[in-house]
C-alpha positions as a Markdown table, in Angstrom:
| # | Residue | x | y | z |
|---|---|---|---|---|
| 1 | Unk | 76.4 | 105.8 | 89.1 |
| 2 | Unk | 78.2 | 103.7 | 87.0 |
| 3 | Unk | 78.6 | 99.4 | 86.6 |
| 4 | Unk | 79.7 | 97.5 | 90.1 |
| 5 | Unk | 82.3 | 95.5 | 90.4 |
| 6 | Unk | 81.2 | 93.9 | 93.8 |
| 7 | Unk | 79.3 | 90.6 | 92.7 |
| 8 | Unk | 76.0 | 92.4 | 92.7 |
| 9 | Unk | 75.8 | 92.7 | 96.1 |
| 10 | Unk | 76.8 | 96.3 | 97.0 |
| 11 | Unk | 76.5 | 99.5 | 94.8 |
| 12 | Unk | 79.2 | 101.9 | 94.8 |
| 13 | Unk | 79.5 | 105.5 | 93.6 |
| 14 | Unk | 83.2 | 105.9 | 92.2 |
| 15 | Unk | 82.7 | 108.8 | 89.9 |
| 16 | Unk | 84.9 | 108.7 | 87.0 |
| 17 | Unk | 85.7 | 105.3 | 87.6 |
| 18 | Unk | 84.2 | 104.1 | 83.9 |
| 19 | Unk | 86.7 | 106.8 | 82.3 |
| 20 | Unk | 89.5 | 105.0 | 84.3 |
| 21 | Unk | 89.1 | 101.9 | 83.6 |
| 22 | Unk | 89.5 | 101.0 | 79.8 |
| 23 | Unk | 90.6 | 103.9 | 78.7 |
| 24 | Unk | 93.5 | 106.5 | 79.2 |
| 25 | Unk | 95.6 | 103.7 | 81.1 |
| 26 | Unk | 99.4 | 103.8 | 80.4 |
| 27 | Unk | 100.2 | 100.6 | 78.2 |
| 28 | Unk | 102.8 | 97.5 | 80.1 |
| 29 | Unk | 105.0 | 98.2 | 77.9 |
| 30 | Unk | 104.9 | 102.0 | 79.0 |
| 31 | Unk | 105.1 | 101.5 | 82.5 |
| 32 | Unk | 108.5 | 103.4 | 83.8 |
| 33 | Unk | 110.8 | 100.8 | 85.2 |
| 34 | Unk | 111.9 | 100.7 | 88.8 |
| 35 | Unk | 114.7 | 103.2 | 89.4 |
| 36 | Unk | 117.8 | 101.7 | 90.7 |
| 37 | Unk | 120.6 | 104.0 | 92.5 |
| 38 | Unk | 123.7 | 103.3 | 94.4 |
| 39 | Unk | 125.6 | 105.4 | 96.8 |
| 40 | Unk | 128.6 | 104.0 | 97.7 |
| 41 | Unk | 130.3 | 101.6 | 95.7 |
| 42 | Unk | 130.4 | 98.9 | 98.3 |
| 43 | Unk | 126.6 | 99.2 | 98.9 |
| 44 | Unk | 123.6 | 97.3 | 96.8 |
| 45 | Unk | 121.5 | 98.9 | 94.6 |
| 46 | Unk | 118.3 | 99.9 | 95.2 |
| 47 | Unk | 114.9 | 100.3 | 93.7 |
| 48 | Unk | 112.3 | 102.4 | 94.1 |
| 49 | Unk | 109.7 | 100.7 | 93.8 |
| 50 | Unk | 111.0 | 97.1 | 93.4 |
| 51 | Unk | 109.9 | 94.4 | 90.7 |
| 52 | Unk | 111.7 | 91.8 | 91.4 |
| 53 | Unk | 113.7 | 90.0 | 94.0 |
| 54 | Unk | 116.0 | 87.3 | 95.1 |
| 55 | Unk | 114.8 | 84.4 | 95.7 |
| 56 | Unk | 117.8 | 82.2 | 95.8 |
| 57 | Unk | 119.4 | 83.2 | 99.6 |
| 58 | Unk | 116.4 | 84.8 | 102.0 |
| 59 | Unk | 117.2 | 85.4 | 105.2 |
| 60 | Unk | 114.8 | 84.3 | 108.0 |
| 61 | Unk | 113.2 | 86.6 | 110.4 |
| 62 | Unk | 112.9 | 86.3 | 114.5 |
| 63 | Unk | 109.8 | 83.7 | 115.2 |
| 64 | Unk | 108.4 | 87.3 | 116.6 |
| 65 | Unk | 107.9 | 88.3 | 113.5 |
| 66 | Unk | 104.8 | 86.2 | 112.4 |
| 67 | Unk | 104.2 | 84.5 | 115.8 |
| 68 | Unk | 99.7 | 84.0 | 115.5 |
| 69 | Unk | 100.1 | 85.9 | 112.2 |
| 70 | Unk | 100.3 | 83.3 | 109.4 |
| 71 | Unk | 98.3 | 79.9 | 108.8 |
| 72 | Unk | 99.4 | 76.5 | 107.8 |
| 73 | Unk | 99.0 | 77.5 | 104.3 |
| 74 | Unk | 101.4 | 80.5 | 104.8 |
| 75 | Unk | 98.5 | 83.0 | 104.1 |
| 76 | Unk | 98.8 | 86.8 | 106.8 |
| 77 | Unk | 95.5 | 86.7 | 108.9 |
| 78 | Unk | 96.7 | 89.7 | 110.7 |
| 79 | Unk | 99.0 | 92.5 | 110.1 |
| 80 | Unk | 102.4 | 91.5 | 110.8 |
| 81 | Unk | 103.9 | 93.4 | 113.7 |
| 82 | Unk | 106.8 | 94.6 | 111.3 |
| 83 | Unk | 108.2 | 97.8 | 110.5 |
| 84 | Unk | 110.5 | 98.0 | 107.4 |
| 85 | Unk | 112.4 | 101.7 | 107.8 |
| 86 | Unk | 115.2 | 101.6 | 105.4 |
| 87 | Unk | 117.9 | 99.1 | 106.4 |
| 88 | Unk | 116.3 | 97.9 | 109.8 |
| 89 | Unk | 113.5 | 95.6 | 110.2 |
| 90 | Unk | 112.1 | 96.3 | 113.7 |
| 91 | Unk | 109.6 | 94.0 | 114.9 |
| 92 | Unk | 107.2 | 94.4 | 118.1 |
| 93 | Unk | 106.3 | 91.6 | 120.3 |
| 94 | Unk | 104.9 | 91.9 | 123.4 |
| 95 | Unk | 108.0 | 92.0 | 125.7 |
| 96 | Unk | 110.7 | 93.5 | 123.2 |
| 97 | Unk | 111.2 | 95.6 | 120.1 |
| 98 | Unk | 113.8 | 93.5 | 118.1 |
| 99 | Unk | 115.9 | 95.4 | 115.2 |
| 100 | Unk | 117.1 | 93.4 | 112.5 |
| 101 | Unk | 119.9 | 94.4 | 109.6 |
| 102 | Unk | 118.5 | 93.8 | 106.4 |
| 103 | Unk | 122.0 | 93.3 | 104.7 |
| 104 | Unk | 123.0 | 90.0 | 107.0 |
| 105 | Unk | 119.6 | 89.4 | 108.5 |
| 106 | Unk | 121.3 | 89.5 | 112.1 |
| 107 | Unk | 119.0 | 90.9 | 115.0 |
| 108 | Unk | 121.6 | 93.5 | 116.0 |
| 109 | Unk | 119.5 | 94.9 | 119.3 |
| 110 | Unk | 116.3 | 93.8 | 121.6 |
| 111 | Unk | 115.2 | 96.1 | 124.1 |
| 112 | Unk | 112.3 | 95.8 | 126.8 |
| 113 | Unk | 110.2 | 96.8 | 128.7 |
| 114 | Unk | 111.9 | 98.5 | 132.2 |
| 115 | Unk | 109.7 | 96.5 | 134.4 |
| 116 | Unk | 108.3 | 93.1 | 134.3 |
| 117 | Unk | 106.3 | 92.2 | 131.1 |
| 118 | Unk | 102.8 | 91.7 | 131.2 |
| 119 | Unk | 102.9 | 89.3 | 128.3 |
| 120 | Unk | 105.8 | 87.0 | 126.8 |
| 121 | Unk | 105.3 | 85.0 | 123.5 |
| 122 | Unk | 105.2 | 81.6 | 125.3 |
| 123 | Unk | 102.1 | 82.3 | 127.2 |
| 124 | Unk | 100.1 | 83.9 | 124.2 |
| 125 | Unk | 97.5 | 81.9 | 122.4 |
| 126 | Unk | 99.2 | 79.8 | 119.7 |
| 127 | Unk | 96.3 | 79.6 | 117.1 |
| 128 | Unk | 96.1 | 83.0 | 114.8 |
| 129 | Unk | 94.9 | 85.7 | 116.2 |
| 130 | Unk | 96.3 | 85.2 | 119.5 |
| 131 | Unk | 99.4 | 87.3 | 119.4 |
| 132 | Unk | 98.2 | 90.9 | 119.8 |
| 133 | Unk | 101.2 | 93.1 | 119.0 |
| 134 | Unk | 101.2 | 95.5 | 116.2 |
| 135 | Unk | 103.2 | 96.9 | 114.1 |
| 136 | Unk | 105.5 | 100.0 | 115.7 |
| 137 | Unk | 104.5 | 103.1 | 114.3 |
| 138 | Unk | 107.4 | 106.0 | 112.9 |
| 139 | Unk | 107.4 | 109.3 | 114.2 |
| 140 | Unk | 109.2 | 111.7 | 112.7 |
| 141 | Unk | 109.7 | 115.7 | 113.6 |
| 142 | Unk | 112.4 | 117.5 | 111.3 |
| 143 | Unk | 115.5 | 115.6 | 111.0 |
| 144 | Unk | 114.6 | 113.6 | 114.1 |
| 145 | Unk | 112.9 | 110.0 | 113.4 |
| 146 | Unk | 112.0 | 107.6 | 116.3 |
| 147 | Unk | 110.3 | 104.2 | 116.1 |
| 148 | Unk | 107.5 | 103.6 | 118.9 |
| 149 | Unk | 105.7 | 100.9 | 120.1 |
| 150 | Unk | 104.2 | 100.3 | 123.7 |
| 151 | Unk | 104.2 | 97.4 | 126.3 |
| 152 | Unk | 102.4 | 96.0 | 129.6 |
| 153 | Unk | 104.2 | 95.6 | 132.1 |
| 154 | Unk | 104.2 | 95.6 | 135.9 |
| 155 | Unk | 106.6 | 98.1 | 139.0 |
| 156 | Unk | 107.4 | 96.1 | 141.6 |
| 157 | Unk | 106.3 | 97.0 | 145.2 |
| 158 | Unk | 108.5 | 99.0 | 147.8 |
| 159 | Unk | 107.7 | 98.0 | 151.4 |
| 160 | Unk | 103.6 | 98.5 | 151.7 |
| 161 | Unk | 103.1 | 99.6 | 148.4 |
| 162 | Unk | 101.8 | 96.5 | 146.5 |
| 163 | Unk | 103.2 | 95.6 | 142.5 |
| 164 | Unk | 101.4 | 98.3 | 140.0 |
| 165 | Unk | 100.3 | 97.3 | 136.9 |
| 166 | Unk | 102.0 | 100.2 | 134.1 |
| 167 | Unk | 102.3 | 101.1 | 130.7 |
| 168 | Unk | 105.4 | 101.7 | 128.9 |
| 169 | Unk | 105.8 | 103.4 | 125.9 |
| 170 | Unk | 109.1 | 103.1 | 124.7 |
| 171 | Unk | 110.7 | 105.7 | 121.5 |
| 172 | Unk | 113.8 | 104.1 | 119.5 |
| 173 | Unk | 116.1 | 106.7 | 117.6 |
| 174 | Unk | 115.5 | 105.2 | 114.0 |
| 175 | Unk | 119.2 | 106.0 | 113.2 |
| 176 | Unk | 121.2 | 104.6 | 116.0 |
| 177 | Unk | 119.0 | 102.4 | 117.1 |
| 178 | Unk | 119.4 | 103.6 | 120.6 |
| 179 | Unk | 116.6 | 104.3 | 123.5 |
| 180 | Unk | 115.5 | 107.8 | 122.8 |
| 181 | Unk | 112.5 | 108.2 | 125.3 |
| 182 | Unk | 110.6 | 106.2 | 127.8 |
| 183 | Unk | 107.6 | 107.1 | 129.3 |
| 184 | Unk | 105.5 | 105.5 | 132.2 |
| 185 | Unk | 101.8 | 105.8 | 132.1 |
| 186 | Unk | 98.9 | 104.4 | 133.9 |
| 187 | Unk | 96.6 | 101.1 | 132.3 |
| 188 | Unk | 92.6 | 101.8 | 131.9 |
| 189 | Unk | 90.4 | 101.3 | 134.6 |
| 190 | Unk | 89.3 | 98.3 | 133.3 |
| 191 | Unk | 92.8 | 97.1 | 132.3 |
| 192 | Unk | 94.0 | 97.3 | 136.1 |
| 193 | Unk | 91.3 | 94.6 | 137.5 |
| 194 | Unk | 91.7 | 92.4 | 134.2 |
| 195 | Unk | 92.9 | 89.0 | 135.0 |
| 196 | Unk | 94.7 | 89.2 | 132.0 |
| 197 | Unk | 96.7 | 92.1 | 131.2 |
| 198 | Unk | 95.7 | 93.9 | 127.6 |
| 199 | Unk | 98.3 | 94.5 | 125.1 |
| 200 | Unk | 99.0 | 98.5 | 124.4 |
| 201 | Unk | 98.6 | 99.4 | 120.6 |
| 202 | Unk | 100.1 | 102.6 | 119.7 |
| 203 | Unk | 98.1 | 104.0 | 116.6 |
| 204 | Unk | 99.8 | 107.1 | 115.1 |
| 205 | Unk | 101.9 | 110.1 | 115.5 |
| 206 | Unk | 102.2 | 113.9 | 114.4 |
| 207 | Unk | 105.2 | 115.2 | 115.8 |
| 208 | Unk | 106.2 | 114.5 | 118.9 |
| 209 | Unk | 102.7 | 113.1 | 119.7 |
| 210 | Unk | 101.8 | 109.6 | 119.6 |
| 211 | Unk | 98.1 | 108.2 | 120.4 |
| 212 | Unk | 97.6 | 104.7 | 121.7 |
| 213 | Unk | 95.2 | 102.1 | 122.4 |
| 214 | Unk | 95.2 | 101.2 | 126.4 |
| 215 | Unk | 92.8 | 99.0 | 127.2 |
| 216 | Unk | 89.7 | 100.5 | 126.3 |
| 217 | Unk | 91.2 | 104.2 | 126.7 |
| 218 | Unk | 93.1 | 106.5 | 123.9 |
| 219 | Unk | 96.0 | 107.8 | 125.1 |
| 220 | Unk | 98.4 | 110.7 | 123.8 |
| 221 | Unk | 101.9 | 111.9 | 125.2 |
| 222 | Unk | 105.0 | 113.5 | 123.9 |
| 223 | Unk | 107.8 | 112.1 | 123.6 |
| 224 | Unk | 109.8 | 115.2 | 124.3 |
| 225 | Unk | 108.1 | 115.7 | 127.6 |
| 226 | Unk | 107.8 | 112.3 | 128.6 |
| 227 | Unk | 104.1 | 112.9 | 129.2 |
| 228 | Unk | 100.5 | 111.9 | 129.0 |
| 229 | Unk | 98.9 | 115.2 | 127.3 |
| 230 | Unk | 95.1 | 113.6 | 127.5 |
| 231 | Unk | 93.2 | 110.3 | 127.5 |
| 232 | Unk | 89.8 | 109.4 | 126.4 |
| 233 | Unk | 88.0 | 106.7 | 128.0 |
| 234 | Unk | 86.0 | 104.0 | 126.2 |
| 235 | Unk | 87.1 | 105.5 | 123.2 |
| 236 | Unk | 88.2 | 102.6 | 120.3 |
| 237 | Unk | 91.1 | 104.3 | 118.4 |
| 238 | Unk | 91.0 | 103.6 | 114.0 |
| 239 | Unk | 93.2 | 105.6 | 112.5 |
| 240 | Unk | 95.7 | 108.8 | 112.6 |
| 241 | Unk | 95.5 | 111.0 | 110.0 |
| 242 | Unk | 96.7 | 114.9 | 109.6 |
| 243 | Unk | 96.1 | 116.3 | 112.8 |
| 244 | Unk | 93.6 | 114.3 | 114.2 |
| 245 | Unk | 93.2 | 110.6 | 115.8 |
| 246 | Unk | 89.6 | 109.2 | 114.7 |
| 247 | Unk | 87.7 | 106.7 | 116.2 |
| 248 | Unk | 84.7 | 105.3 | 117.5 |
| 249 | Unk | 82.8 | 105.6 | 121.6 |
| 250 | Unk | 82.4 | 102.4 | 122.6 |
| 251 | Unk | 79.0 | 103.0 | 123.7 |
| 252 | Unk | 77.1 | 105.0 | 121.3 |
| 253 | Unk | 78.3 | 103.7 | 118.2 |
| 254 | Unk | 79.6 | 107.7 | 116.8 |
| 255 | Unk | 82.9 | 108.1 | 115.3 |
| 256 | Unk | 85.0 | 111.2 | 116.8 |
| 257 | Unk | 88.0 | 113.0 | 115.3 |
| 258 | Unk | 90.0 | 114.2 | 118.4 |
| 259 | Unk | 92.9 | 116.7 | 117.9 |
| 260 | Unk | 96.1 | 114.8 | 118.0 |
| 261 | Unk | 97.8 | 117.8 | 120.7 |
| 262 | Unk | 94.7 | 118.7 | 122.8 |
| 263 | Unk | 92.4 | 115.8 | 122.6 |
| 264 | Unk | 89.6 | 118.5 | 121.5 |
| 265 | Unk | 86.8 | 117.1 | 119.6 |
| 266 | Unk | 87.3 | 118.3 | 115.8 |
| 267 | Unk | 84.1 | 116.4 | 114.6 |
| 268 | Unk | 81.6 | 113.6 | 115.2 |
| 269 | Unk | 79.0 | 111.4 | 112.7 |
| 270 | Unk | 75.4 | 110.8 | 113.5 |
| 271 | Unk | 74.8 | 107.6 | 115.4 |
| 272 | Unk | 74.9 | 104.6 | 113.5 |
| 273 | Unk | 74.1 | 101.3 | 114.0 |
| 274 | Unk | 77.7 | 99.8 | 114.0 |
| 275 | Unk | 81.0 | 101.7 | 113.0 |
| 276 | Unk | 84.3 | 101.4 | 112.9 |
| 277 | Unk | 86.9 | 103.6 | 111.5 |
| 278 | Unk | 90.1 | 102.0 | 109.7 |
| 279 | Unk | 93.4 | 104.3 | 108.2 |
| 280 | Unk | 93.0 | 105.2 | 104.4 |
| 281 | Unk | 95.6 | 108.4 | 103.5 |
| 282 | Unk | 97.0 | 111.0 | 105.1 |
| 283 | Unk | 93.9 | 112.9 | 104.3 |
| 284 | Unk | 91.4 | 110.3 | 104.3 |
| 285 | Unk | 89.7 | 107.9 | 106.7 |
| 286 | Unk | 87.5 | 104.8 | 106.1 |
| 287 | Unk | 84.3 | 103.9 | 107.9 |
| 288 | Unk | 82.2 | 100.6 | 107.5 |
| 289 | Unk | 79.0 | 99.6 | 109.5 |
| 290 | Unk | 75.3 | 99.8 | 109.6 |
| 291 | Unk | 73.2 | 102.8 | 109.6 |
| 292 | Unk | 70.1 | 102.7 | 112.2 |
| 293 | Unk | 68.0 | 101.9 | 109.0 |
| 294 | Unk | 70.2 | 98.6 | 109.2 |
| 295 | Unk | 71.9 | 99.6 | 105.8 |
| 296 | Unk | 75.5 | 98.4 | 105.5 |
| 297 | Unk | 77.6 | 101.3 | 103.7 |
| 298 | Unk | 81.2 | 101.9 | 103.1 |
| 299 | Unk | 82.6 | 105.7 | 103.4 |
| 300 | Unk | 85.3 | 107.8 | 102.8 |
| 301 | Unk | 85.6 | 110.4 | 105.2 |
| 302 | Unk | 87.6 | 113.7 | 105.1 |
| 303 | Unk | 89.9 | 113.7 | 108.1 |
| 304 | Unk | 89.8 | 117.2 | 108.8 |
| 305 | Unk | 86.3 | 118.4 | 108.7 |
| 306 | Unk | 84.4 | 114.7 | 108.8 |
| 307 | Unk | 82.7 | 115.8 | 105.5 |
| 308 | Unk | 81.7 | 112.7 | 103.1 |
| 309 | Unk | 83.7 | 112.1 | 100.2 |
| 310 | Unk | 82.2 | 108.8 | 99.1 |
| 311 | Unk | 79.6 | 106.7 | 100.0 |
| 312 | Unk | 78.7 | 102.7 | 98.5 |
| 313 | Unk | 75.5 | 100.9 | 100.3 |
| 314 | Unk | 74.9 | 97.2 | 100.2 |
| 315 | Unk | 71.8 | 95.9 | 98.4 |
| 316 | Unk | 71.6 | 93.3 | 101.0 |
| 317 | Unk | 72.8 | 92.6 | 104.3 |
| 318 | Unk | 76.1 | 91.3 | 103.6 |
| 319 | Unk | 78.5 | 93.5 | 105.7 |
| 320 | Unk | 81.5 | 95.2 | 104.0 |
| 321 | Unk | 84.6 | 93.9 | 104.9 |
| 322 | Unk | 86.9 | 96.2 | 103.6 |
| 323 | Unk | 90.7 | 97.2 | 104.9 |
| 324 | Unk | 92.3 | 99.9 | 102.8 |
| 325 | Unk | 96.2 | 100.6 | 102.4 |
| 326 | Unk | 98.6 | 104.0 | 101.4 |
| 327 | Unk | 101.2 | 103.5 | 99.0 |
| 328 | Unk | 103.6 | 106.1 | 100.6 |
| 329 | Unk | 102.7 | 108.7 | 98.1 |
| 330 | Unk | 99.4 | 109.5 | 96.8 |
| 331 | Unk | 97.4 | 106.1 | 96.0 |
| 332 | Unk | 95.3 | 104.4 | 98.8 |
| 333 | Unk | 94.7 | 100.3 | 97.9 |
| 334 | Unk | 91.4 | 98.9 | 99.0 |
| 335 | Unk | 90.1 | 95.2 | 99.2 |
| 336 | Unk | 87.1 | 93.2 | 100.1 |
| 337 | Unk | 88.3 | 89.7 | 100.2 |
| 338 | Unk | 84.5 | 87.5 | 100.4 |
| 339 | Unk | 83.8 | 89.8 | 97.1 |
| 340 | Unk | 87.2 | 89.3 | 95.5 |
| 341 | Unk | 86.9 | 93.0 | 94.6 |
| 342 | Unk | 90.0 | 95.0 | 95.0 |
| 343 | Unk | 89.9 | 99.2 | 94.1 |
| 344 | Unk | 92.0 | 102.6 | 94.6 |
| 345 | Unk | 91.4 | 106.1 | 95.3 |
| 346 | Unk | 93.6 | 109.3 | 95.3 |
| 347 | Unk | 94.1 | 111.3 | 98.3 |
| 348 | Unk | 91.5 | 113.5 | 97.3 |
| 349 | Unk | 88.9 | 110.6 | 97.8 |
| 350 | Unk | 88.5 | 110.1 | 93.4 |
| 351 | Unk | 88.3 | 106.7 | 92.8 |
| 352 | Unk | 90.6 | 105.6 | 90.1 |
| 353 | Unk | 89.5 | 101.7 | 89.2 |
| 354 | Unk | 88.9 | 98.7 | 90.1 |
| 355 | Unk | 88.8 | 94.8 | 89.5 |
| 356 | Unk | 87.6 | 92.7 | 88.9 |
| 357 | Unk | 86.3 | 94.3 | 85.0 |
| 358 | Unk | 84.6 | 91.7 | 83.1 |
| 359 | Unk | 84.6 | 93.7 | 79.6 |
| 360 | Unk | 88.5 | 93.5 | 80.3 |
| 361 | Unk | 88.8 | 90.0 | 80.9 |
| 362 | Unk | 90.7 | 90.7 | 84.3 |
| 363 | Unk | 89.9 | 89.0 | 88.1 |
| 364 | Unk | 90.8 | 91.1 | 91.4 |
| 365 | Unk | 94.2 | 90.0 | 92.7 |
| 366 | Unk | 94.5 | 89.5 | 97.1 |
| 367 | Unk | 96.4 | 92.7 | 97.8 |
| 368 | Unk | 99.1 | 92.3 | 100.0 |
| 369 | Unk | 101.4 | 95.3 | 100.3 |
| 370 | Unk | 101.5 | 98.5 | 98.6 |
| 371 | Unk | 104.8 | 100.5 | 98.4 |
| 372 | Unk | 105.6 | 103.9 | 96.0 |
| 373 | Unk | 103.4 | 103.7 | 93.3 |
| 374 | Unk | 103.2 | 99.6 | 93.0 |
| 375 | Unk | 100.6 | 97.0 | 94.0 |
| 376 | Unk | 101.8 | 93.6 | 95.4 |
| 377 | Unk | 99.9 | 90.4 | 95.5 |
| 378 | Unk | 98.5 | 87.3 | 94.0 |
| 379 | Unk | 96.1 | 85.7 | 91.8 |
| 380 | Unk | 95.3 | 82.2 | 90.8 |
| 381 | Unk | 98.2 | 82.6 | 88.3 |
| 382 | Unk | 100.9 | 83.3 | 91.0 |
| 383 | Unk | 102.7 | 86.8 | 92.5 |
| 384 | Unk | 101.7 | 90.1 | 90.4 |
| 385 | Unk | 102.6 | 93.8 | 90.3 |
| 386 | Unk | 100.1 | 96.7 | 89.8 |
| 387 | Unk | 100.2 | 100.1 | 88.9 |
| 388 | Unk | 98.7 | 102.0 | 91.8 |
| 389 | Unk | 97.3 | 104.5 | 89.9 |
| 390 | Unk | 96.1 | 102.6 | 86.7 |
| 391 | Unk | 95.6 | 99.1 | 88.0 |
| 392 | Unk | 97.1 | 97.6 | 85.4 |
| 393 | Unk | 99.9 | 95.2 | 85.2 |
| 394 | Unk | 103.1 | 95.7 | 86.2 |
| 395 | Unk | 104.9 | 92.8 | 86.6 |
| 396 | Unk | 103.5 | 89.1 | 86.4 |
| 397 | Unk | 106.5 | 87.5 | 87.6 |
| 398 | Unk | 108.0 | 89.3 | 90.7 |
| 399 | Unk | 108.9 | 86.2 | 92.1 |
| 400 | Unk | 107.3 | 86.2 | 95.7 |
| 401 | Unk | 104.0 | 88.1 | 97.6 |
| 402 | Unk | 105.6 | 90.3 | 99.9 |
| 403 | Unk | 103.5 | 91.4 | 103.3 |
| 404 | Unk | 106.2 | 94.5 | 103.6 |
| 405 | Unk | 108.5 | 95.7 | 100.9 |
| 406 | Unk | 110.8 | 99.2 | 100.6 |
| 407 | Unk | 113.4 | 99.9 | 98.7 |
| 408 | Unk | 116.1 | 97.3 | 99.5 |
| 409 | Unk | 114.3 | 94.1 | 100.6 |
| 410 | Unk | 110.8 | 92.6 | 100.8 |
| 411 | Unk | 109.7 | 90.4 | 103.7 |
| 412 | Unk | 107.3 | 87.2 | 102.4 |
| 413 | Unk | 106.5 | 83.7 | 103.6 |
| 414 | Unk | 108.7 | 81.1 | 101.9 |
| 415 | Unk | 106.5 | 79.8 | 98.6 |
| 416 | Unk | 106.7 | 76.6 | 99.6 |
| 417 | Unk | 104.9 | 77.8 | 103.0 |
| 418 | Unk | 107.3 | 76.0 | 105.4 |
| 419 | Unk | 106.9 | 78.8 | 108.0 |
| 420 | Unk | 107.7 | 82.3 | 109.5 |
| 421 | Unk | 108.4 | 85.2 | 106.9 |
| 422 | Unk | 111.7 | 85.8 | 105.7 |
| 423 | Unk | 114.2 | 88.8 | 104.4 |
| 424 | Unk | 114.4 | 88.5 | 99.9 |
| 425 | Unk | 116.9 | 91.1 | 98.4 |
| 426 | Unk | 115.3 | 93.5 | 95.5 |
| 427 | Unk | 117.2 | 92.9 | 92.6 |
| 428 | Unk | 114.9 | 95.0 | 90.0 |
């Protein structure tokens, strides 16, 4: 057990997190720079992971992109519903994928949904939280690479058959940009006597597999056969990783890994209070909730077998309220924002620090992105730049937060929080 970093409130067991933190940590001044290349002489450079960016010409996203999604003060309450794939932004909303070039910042396609949508922007709830689309999810096989995301909608009757409601998931080549697959399914019992129509999440891929949220059922089909391959009723989806979608039954409060091809149960928790499974690596899945002793806890769960890799239990009832993030490579970001605790672990579960250390003088920044290796967000001073695996600084003066960022382009609220999110150039 070593010293917490949580306010007193929880204790945590991160291992060799004391050796981490204070000592054996690569120096500012060491850190390796961001690696700029250029392939044709006509095209930008880019940087991998970027430092800095230009702040003098953004380009402004679709409304889409942050619609319910940002507050007044131009702070993310929810995910964005943004995908950032090389030189394409693609952005869900619930009644059209939208593609946007991140060199002009032109929307160069929108496709939708066959039949009639479900949902349209104007008729979601304008206050945050009200706009339920999510971000679409890549799947990649091989050389082939298509971007997914699902929709509501409804087929319109033929003679006595009445209007039926659907779901439609629709598959995007991520090269051309071009329809690849579209498949019709059926809603969740519960979602086809709704009064209102609920939005279709999907979660994850492995191949030519992808899992969804429908209603209160998890769905997988493949995209090659254009077909539903099983369903799980009252079954709340949390995260895709490896081979297996794990989540939680809506009614007995035990998390499930179910194999992402057959739907066959790989493993299952005892029952618990509460639960509820979040994304953490590849490898790795997160569950927060309370035991039936009533004790909140925090673990990292193997995704494969279910085994526990780490646990942390409060010392009072305070619920954790922790959302974890992958860096693309081998670093998963965590962050409790009421504690104003921030951490990291490897994708073997190893914790490798985390702030805020008072012997080190240093405060937890809000952790907004994570991307190859760097850690983007804010502190009271302004935008900073982590080293994923160190936690140390970076970069103090990046020039923005940004909610997504890859190699070429980050996308941020303006600073001055007029509204929307908007395209900034790397240039470092």
């Amino acid at each position: 057990m070593v010293r917490n970093a949580k306010l007193g409130v929880f204790g945590i067991s991160l291992g060799v997190l004391a050796a981490t933190i204070g000592c054996g940590t690569t120096p500012e001044a060491q850190q390796p720079p961001a690696q700029a290349t250029t392939g044709a002489p006509s095209e930008r450079p880019t940087f991998d992971p970027p430092r800095t960016f230009d702040m003098s010409a953004p380009m402004p996203l679709p409304d889409t992109a942050s619609l319910s999604k940002i507050n007044l003060g131009g702070q993310r309450v929810e995910p964005l519903p943004v995908l950032l794939d090389g030189k394409r932004v693609w952005i869900s909303s619930v009644d059209r994928l939208e593609i946007v070039d991140i060199t002009s910042g032109t929307v160069t396609a929108r496709l939708r949904p066959e039949h009639e949508p479900a949902l349209s922007p104007p008729t979601l709830n304008p206050f945050v939280g009200g706009n339920p689309a999510q971000p679409p999810i890549l799947a990649e096989t091989g050389a082939q690479r298509r971007v997914v995301t699902a929709f509501a909608a409804t087929a319109p009757g033929q003679g006595t058959t009445p209007p039926r409601p659907v779901i439609e998931i629709l598959a995007v080549d991520a090269g051309t940009g071009r329809e690849a697959q579209r498949i019709e399914i059926e809603p969740s019992d519960d979602d086809q006597h709704a009064l209102t129509r609920k939005h279709p999440v999907v979660i994850g891929a492995r191949g030519t597999v992808v899992v969804a949220q429908v209603g209160t059922d998890a769905v997988a089909v493949n995209l090659d056969d254009r077909r539903e391959i099983w369903r799980r009723p009252d079954f709340t989806l949390g995260a895709v990783a490896g081979d297996v979608a794990v989540g939680t039954d809506a009614k007995t409060a035990v998390a499930r890994a179910l194999a992402i091809d057959s739907g066959t149960e790989r493993w299952h928790t005892e029952p618990a209070e509460t639960i509820t499974i979040k994304p953490g690596s590849p490898k790795i899945v997160t569950a927060t909730g309370a035991s039936r002793g009533r004790k909140q806890f925090f673990r990292l769960l193997d995704a494969a077998t279910g085994r526990m890799l780490d646990e942390s239990t409060a010392s009072s009832s305070t619920a954790y309220n922790i959302t974890c993030l992958h860096d693309g490579r081998s670093v998963t970001i965590c962050q409790d924002q009421r504690q104003d605790w921030a951490g990291a672990f490897d994708d073997s579960g190893k914790w490798l620090w985390e702030l805020p250390d008072k012997k080190a003088n240093r405060i937890a920044p809000t952790v907004t992105t994570a991307w190859h290796g760097a850690v983007y967000g804010r502190t009271a001073n302004g935008p900073v730049i982590l080293d994923a695996r160190t936690g140390e600084d970076r970069e103090t003066a990046p020039g923005l937060t940004p909610w997504l960022v890859n190699e070429h382009a980050a996308v941020a609220s303006p600073p001055d929080a007029s509204g929307g999110v908007q395209l900034y150039r790397a240039t470092g």
